[in-house]
N, C-alpha and C positions, 0 to 999 in steps of 0.2 A: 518846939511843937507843944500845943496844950496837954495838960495831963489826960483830958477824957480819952484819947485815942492810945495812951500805952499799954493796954492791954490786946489793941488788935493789931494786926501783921504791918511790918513794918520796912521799906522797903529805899534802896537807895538806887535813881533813877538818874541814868547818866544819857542824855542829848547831845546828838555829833551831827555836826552836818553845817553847811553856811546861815548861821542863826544869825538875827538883829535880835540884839541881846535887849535893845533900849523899847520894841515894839514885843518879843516874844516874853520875857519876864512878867510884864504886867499880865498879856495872857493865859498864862499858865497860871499865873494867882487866882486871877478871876475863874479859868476851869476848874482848877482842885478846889474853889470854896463853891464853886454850883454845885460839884459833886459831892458835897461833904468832907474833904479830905483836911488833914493836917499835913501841913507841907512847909519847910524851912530849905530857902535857896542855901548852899553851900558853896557853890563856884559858878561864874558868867562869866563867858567870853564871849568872840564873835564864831569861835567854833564849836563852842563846849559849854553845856550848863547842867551843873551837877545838883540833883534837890534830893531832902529827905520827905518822901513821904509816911502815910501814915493812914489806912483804914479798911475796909472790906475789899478783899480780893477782889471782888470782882469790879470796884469800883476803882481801883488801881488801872485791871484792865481797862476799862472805859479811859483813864487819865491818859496811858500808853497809849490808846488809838487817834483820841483828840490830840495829840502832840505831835503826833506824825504825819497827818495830815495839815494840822496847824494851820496860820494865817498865811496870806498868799507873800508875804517877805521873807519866807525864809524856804530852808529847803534842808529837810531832817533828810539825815541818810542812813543813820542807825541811834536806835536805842536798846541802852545796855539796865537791866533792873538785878541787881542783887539784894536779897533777904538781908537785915539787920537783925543778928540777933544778942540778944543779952549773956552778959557774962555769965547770969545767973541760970538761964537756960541751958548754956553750955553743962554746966558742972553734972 
């Protein structure tokens, strides 16, 4: 992900459901970059697609609602978002 976004919240968003990995990937790029977001895919399958995002809460939220609704080939049935945080956070 670029550097501008490592100072804001940072979150790892995990997609289940019967996804078309070869139609819903392109979309979800194109949604997190309308919305500003920094986003690196990690895992796609036909059931599972795992991404790092990266920006303003609430525009996370906006990413989460467009996903689950999504284009009409797929068919989300849950997502999962946990926080990413820094080593250096932690300590």
């Amino acid at each position: 992900m670029p550097d501008q976004h490592l100072s804001l919240p940072q979150e790892r968003m995990t997609i289940i459901g019967e996804l078309d990995s070869a139609s819903f990937v392109p979309w979800i790029q194109r949604h997190a970059a309308k919305l500003g977001l920094s986003h690196a895919l990690s895992h796609t399958s036909a059931d599972r697609i795992e991404l790092l995002i990266a920006g303003a809460p609430e525009l996370i939220d906006m990413m989460e609602m467009g996903c689950s609704l999504g284009p009409i080939d797929v068919w989300v049935e849950t997502i999962l978002r946990r926080p990413i945080v820094d080593d250096e956070k932690q300590r």
